[in-house]
Backbone as JSON Lines, residues from 0, in Angstrom:
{"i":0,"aa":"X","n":[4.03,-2.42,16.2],"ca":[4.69,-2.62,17.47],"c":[5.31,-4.02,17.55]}
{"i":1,"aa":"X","n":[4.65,-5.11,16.87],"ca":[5.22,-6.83,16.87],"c":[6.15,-6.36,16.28]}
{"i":2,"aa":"X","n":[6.4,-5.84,15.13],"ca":[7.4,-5.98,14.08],"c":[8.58,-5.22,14.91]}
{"i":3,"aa":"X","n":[8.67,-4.06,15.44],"ca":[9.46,-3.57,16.16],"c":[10.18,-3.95,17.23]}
{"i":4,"aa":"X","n":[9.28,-4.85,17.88],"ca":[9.75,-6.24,18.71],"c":[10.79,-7.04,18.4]}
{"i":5,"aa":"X","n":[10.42,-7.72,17.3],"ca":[10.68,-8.59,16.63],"c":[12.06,-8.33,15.99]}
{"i":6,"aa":"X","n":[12.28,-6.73,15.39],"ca":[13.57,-6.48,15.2],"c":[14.6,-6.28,16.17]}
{"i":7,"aa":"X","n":[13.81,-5.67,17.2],"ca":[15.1,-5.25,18.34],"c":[15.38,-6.93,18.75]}
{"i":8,"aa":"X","n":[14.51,-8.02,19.01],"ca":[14.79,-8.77,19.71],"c":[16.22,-9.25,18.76]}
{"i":9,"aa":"X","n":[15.69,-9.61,17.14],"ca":[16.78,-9.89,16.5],"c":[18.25,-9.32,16.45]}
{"i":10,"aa":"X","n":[18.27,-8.03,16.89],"ca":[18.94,-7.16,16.6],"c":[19.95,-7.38,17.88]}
{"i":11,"aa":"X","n":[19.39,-7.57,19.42],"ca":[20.09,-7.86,20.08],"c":[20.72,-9.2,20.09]}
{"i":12,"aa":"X","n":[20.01,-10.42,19.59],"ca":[20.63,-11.8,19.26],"c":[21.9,-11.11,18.66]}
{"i":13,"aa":"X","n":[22.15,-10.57,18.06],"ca":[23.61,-10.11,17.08],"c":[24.39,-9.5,17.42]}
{"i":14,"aa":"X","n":[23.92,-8.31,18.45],"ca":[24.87,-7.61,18.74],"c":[24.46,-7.28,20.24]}
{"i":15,"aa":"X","n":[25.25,-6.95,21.45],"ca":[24.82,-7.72,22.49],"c":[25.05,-5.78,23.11]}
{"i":16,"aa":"X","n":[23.62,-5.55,23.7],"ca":[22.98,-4.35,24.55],"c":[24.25,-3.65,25.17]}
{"i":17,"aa":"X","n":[24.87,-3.87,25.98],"ca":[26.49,-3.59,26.38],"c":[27.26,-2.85,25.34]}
{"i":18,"aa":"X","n":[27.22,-3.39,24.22],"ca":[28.36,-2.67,23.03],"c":[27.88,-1.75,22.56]}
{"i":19,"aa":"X","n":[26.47,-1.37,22.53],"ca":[25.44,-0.27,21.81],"c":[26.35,0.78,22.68]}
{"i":20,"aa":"X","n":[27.01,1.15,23.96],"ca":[26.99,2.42,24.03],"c":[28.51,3.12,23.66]}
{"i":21,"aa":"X","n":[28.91,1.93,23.02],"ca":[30.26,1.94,22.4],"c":[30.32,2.86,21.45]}
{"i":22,"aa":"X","n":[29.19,3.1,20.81],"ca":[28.6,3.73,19.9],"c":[27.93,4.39,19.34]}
{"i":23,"aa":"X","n":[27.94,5.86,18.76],"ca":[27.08,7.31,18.98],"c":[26.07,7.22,18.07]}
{"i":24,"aa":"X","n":[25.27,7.63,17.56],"ca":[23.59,7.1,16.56],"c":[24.43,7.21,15.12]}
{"i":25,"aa":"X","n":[25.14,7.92,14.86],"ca":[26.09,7.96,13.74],"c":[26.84,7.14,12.96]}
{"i":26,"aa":"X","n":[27.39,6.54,14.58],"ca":[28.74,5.88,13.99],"c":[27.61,4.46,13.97]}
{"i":27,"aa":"X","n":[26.79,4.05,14.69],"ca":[25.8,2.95,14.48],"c":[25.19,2.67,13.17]}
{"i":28,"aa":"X","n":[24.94,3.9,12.92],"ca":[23.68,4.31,11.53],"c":[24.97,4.01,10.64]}
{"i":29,"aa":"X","n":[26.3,4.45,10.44],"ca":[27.6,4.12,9.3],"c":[27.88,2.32,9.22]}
{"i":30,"aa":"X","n":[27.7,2.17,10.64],"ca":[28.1,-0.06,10.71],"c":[26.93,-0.21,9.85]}
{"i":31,"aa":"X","n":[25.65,-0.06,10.17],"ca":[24.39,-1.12,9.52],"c":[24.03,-0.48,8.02]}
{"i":32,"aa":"X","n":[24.75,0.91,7.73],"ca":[24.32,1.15,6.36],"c":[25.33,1.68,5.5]}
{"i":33,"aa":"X","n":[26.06,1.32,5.83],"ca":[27.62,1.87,5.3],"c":[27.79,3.29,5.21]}
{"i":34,"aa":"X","n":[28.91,3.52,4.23],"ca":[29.3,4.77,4.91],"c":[29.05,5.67,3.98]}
{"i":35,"aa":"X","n":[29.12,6.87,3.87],"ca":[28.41,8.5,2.98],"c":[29.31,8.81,2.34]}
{"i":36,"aa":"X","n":[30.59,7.94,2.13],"ca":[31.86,9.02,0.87],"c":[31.36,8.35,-0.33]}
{"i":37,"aa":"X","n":[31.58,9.29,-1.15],"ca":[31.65,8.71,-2.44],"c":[32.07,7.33,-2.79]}
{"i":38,"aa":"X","n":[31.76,6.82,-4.48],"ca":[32.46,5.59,-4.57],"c":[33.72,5.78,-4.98]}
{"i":39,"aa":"X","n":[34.58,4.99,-4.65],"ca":[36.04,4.76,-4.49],"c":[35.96,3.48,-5.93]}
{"i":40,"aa":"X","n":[36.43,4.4,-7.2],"ca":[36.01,3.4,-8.25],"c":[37.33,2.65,-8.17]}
{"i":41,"aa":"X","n":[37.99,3.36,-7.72],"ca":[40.12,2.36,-8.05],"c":[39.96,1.07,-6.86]}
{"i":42,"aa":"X","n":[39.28,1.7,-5.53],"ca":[38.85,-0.22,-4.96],"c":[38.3,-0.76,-5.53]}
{"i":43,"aa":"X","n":[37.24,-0.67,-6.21],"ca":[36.09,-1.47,-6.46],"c":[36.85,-2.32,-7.84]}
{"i":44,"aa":"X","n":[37.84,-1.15,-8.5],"ca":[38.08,-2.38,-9.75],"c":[39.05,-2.89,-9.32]}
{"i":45,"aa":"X","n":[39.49,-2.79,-8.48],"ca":[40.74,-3.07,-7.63],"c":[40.38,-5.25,-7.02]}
{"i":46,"aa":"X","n":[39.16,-5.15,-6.95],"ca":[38.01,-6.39,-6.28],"c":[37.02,-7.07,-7.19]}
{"i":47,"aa":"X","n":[37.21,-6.26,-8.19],"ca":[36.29,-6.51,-9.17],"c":[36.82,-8.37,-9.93]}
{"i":48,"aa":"X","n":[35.31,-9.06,-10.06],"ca":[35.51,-10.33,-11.0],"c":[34.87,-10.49,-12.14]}
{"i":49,"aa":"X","n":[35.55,-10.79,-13.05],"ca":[35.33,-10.65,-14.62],"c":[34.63,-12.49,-14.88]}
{"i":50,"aa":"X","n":[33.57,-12.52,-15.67],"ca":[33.44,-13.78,-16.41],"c":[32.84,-13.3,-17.57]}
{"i":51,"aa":"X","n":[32.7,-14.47,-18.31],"ca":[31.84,-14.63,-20.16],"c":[32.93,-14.24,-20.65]}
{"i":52,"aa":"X","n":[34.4,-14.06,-20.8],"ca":[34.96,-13.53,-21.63],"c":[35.43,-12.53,-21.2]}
{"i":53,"aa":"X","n":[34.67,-11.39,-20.16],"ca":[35.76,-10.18,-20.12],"c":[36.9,-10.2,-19.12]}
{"i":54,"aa":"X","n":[37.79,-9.24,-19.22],"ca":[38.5,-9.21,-18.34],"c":[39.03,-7.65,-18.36]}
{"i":55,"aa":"X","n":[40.01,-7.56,-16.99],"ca":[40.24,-5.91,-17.1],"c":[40.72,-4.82,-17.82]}
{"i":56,"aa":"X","n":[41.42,-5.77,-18.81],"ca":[41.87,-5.6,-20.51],"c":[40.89,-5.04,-21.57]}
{"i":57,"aa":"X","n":[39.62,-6.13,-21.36],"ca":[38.8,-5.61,-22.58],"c":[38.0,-4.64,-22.64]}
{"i":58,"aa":"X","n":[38.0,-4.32,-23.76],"ca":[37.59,-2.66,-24.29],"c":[36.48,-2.37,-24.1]}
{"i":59,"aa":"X","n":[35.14,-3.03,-23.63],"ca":[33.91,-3.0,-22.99],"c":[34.32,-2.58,-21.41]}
{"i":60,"aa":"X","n":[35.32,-3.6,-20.72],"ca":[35.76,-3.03,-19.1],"c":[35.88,-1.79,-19.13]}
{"i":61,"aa":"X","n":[37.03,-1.47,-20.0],"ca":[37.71,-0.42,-19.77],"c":[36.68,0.83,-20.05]}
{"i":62,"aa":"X","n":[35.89,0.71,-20.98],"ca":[34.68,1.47,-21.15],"c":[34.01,1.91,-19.76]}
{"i":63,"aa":"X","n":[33.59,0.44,-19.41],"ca":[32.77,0.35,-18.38],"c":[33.25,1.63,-17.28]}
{"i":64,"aa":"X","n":[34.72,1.11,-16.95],"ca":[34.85,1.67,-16.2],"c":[34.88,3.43,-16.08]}
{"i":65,"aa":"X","n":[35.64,3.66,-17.48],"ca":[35.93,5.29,-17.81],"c":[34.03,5.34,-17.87]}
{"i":66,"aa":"X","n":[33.34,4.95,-17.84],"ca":[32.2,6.09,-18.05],"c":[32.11,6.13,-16.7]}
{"i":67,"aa":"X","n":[31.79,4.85,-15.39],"ca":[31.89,5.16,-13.89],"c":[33.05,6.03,-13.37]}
{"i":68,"aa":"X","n":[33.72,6.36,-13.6],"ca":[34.8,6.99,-13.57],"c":[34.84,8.56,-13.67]}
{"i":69,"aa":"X","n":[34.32,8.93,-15.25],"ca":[34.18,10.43,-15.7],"c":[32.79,10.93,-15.99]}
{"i":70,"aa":"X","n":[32.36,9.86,-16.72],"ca":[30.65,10.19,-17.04],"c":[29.79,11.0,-15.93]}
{"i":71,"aa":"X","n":[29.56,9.55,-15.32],"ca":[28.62,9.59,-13.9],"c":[29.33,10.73,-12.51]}
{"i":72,"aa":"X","n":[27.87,11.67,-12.72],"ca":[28.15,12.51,-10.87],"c":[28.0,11.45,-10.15]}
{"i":73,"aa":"X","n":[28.67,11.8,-8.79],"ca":[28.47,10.87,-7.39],"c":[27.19,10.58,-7.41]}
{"i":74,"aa":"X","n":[25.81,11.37,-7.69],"ca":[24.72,10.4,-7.28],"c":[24.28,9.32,-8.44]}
{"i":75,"aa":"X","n":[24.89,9.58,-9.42],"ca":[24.69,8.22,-10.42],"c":[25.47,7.38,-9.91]}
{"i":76,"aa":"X","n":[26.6,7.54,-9.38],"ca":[27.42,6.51,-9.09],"c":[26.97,5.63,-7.97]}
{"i":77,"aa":"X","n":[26.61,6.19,-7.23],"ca":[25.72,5.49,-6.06],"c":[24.71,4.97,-6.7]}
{"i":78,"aa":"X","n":[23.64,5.29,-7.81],"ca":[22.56,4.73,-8.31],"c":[23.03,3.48,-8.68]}
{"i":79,"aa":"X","n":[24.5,3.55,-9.96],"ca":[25.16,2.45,-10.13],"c":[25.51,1.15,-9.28]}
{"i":80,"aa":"X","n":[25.88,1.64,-7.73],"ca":[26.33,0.41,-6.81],"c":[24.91,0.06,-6.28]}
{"i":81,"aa":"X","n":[23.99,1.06,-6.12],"ca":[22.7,0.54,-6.1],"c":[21.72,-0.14,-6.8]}
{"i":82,"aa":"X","n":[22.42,-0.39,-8.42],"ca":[21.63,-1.26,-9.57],"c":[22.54,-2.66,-9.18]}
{"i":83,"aa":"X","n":[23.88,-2.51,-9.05],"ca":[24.44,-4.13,-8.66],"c":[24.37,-4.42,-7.63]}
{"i":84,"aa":"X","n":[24.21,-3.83,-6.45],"ca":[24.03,-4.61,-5.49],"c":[23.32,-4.38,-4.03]}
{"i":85,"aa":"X","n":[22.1,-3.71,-4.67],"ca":[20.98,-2.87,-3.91],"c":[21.6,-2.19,-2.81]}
{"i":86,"aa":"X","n":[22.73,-1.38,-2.68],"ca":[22.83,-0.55,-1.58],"c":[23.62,0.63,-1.97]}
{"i":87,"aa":"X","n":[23.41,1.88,-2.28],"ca":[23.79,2.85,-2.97],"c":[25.19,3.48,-2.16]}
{"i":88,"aa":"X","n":[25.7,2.96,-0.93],"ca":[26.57,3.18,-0.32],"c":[27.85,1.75,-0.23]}
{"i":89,"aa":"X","n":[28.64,2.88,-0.06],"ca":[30.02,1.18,-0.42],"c":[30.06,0.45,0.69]}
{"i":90,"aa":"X","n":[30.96,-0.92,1.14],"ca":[31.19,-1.29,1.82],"c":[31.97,-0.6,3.29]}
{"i":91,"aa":"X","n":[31.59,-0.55,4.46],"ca":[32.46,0.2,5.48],"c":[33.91,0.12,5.1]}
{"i":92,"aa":"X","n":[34.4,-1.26,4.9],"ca":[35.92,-1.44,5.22],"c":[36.09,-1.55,3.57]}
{"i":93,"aa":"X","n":[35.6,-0.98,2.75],"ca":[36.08,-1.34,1.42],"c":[35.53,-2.52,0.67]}
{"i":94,"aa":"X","n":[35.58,-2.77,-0.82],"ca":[35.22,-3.6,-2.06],"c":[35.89,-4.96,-1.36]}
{"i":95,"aa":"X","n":[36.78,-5.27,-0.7],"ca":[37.52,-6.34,-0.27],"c":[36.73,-7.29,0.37]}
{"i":96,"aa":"X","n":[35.7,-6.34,0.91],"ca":[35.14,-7.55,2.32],"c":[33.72,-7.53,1.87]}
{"i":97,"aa":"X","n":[33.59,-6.88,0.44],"ca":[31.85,-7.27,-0.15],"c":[31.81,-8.49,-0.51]}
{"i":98,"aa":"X","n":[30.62,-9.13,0.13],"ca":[30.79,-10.97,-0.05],"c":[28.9,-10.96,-0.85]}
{"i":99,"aa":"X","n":[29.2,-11.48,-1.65],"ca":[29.65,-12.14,-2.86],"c":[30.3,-10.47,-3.46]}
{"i":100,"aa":"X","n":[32.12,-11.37,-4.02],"ca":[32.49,-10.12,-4.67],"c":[31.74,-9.29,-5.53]}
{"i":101,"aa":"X","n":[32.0,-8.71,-6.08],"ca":[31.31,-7.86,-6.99],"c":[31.9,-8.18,-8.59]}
{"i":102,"aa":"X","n":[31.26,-8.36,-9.43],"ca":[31.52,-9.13,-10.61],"c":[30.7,-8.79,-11.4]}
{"i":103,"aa":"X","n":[31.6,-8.75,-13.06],"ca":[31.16,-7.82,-13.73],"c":[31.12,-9.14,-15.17]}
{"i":104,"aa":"X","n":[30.03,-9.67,-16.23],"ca":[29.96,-10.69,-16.46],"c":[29.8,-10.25,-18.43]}
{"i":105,"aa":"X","n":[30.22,-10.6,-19.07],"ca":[29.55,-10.51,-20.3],"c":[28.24,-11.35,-20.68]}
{"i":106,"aa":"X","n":[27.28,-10.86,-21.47],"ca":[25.97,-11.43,-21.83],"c":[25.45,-11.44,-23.34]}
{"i":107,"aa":"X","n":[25.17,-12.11,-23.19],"ca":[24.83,-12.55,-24.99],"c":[23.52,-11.89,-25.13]}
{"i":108,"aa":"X","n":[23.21,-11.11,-26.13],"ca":[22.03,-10.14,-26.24],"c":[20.55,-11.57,-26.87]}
{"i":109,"aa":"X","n":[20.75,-12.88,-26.95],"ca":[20.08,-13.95,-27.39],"c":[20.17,-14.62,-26.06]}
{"i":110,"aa":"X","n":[21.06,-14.45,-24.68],"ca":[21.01,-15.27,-23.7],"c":[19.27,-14.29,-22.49]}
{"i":111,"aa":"X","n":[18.56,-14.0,-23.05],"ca":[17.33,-13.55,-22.16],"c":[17.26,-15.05,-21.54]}
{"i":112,"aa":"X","n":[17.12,-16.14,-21.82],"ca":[17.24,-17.08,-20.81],"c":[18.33,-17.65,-19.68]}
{"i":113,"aa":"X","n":[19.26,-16.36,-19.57],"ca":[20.44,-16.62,-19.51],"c":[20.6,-17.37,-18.38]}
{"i":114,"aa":"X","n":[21.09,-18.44,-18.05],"ca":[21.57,-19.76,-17.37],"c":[22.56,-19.56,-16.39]}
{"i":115,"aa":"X","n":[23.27,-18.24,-16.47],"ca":[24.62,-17.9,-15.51],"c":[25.98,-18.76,-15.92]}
{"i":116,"aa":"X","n":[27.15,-18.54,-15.39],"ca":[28.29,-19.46,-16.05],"c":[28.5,-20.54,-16.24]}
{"i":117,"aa":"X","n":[27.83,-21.37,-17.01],"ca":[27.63,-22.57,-17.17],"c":[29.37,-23.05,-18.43]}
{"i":118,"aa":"X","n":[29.27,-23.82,-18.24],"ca":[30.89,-24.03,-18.99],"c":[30.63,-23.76,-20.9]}
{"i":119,"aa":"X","n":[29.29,-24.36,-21.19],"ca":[28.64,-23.91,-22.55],"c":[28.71,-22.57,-22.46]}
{"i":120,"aa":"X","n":[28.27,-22.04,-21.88],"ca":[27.83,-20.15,-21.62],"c":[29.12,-19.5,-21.95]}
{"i":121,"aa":"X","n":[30.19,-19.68,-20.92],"ca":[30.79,-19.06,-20.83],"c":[32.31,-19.49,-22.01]}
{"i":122,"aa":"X","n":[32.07,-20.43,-22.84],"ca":[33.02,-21.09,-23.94],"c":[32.4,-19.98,-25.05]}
{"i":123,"aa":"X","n":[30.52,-20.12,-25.12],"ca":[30.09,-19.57,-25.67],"c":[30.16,-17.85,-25.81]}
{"i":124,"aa":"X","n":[30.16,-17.5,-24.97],"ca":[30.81,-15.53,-24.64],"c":[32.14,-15.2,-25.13]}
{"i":125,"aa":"X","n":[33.0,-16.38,-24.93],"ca":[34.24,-16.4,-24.99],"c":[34.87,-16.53,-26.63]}
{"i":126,"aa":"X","n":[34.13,-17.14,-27.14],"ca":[33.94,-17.04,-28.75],"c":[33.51,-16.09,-29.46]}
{"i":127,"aa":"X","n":[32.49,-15.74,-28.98],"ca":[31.38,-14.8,-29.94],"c":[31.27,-13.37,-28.79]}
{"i":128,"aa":"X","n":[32.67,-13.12,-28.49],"ca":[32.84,-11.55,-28.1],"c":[32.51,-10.47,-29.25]}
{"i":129,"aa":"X","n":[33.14,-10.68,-30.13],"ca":[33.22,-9.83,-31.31],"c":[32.11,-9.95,-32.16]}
{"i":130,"aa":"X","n":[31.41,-11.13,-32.37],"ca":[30.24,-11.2,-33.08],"c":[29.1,-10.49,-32.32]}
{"i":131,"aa":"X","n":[29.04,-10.95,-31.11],"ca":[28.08,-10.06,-29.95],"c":[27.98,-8.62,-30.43]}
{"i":132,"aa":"X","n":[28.59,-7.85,-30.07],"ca":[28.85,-6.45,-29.76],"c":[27.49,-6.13,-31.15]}
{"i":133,"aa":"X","n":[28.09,-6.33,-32.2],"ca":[27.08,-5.56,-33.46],"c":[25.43,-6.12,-32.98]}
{"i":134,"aa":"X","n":[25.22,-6.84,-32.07],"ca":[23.55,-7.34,-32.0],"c":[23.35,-7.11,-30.57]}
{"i":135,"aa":"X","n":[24.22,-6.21,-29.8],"ca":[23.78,-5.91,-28.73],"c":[23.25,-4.51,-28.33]}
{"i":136,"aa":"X","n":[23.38,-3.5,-29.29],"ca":[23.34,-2.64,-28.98],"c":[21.31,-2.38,-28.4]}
{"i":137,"aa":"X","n":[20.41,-3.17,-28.56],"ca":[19.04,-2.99,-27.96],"c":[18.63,-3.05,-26.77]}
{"i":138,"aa":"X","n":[19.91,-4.44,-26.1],"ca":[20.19,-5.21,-24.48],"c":[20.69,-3.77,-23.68]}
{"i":139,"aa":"X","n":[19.81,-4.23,-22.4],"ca":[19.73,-3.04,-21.23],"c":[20.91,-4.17,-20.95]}
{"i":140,"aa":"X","n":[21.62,-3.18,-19.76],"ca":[22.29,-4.0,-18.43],"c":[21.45,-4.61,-17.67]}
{"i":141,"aa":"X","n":[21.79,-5.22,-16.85],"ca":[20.28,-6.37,-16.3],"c":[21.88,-6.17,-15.04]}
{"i":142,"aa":"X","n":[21.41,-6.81,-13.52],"ca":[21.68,-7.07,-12.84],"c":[21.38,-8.02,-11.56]}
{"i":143,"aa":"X","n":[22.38,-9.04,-10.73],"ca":[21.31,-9.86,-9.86],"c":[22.32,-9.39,-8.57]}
{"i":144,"aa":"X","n":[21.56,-8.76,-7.75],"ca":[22.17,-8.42,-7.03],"c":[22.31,-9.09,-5.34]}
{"i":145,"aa":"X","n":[21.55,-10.21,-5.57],"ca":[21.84,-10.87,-4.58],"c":[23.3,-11.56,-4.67]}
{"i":146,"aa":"X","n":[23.99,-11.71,-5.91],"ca":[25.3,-11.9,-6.72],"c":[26.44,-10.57,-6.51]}
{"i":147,"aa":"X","n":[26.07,-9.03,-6.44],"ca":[26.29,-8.42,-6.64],"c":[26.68,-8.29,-8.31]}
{"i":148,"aa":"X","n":[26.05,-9.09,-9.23],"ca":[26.66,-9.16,-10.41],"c":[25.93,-8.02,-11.61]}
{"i":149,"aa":"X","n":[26.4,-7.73,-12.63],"ca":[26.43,-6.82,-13.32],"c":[26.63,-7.63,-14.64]}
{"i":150,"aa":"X","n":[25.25,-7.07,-15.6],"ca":[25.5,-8.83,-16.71],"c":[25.72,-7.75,-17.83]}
{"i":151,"aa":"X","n":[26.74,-7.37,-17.99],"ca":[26.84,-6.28,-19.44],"c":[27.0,-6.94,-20.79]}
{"i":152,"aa":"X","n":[26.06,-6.37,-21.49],"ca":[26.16,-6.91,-23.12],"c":[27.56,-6.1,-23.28]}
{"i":153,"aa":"X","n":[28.12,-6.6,-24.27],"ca":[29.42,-6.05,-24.89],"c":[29.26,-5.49,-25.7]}
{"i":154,"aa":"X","n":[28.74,-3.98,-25.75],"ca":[28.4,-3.16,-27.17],"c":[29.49,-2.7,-27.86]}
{"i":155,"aa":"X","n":[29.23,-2.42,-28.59],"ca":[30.16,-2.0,-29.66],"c":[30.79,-0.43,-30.56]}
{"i":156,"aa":"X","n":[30.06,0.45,-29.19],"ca":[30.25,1.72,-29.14],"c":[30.21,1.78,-27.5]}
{"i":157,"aa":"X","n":[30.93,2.93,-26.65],"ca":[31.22,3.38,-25.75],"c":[29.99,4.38,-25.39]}
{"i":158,"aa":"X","n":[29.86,4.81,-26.49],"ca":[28.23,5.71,-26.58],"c":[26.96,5.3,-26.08]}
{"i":159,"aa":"X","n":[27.13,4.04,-26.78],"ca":[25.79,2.8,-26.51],"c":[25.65,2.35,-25.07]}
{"i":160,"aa":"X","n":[27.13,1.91,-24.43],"ca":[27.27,1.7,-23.23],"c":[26.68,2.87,-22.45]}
{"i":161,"aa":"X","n":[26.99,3.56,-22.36],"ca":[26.82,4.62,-21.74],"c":[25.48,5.15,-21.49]}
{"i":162,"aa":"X","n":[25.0,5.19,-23.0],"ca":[23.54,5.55,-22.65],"c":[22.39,4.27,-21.91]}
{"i":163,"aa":"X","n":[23.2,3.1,-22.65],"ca":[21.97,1.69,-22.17],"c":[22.56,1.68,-20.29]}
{"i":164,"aa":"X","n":[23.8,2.52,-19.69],"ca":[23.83,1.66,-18.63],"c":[23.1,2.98,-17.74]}
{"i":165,"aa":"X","n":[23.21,4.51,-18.04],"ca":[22.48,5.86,-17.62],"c":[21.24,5.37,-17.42]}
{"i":166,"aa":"X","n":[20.55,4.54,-18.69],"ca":[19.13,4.32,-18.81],"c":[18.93,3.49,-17.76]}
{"i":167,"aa":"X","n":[19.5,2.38,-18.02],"ca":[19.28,1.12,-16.71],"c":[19.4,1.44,-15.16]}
{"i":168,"aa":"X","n":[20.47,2.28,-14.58],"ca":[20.76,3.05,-13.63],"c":[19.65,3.55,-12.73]}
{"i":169,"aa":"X","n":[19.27,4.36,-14.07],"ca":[18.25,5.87,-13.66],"c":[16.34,5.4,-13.59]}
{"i":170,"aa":"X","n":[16.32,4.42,-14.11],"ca":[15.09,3.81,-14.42],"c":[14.31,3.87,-12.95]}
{"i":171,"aa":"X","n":[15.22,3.25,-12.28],"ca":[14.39,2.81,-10.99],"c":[13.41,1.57,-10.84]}
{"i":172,"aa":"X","n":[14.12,0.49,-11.86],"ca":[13.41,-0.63,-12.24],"c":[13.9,-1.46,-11.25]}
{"i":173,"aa":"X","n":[13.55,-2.52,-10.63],"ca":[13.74,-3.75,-9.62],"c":[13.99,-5.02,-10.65]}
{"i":174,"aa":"X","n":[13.7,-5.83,-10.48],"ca":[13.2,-7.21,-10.86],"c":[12.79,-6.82,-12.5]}
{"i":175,"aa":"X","n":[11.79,-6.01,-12.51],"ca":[11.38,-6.13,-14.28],"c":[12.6,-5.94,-15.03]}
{"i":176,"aa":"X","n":[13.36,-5.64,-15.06],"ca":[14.77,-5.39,-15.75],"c":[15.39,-6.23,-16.2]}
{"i":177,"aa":"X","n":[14.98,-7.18,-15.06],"ca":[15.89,-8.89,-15.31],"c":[15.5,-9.64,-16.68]}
């Protein structure tokens, strides 16, 4: 009952008792948890930010994307926006107004300590794209989703991708993943 308190009280600090009837349990329940269509993959890469080296060019992206694209049913795909950025539903108004964008990063299958874009890091990704790929194929996708970020090793089969990102997806892992 405190805790229930405690939210409505917060809840009205934000949004002020008057405007609630502006609004039917529906269209309320769509503002605070976004909305039930599918993902809209052409916004999202549409918003999408590339570091370590990739960009919307390279053949890991483009991977990336054709497996979100054709691979994955709608509820993987939602599992997917739910591994980067804990909420299995898209933004109301679109990929545009997700803050922190959504960003998609290359990772060194030797960076487990990985440091984030540090100017070494990312000189370092930026070099050893091609050397990567043959020693990544063991590296899960890892994600920090308070970032909305997505730390993909750069494998070196489309196959590999596919299965390491299904696996990572479907796991239902939190934090141990990292």
């Amino acid at each position: 009952k405190e805790q229930t308190r405690a939210f409505c009280h917060g809840f009205r600090s934000l949004v002020h008792p008057d405007w609630m009837v502006l609004f039917s349990p529906p269209e309320l329940q769509r503002l605070i948890s976004g909305d039930h269509r599918e993902l809209d993959v052409a916004d999202l890469k549409k918003h999408v930010h590339y570091y370590g080296g990739f960009h919307g060019a390279h053949q890991a992206v483009r991977w990336l994307w054709d497996i979100v694209e054709k691979d994955l049913s709608a509820k993987e795909k939602g599992m997917f926006l739910k591994f980067v950025t804990s909420c299995s539903k898209p933004p109301v108004l679109g990929f545009s107004h997700l803050e922190p964008p959504f960003s998609v990063r290359c990772v060194e299958v030797a960076d487990d300590d990985d440091q984030g874009d540090t100017v070494g890091g990312v000189l370092r990704n930026f070099f050893s794209l091609g050397r990567s790929a043959t020693h990544s194929k063991e590296r899960l996708p890892t994600a920090s989703t308070c970032f909305n970020l997505l730390k993909l090793p750069n494998y070196g089969k489309k196959s590999i991708m596919r299965e390491k990102l299904r696996y990572a997806i479907t796991s239902g892992a939190g934090f141990e993943l990292s």
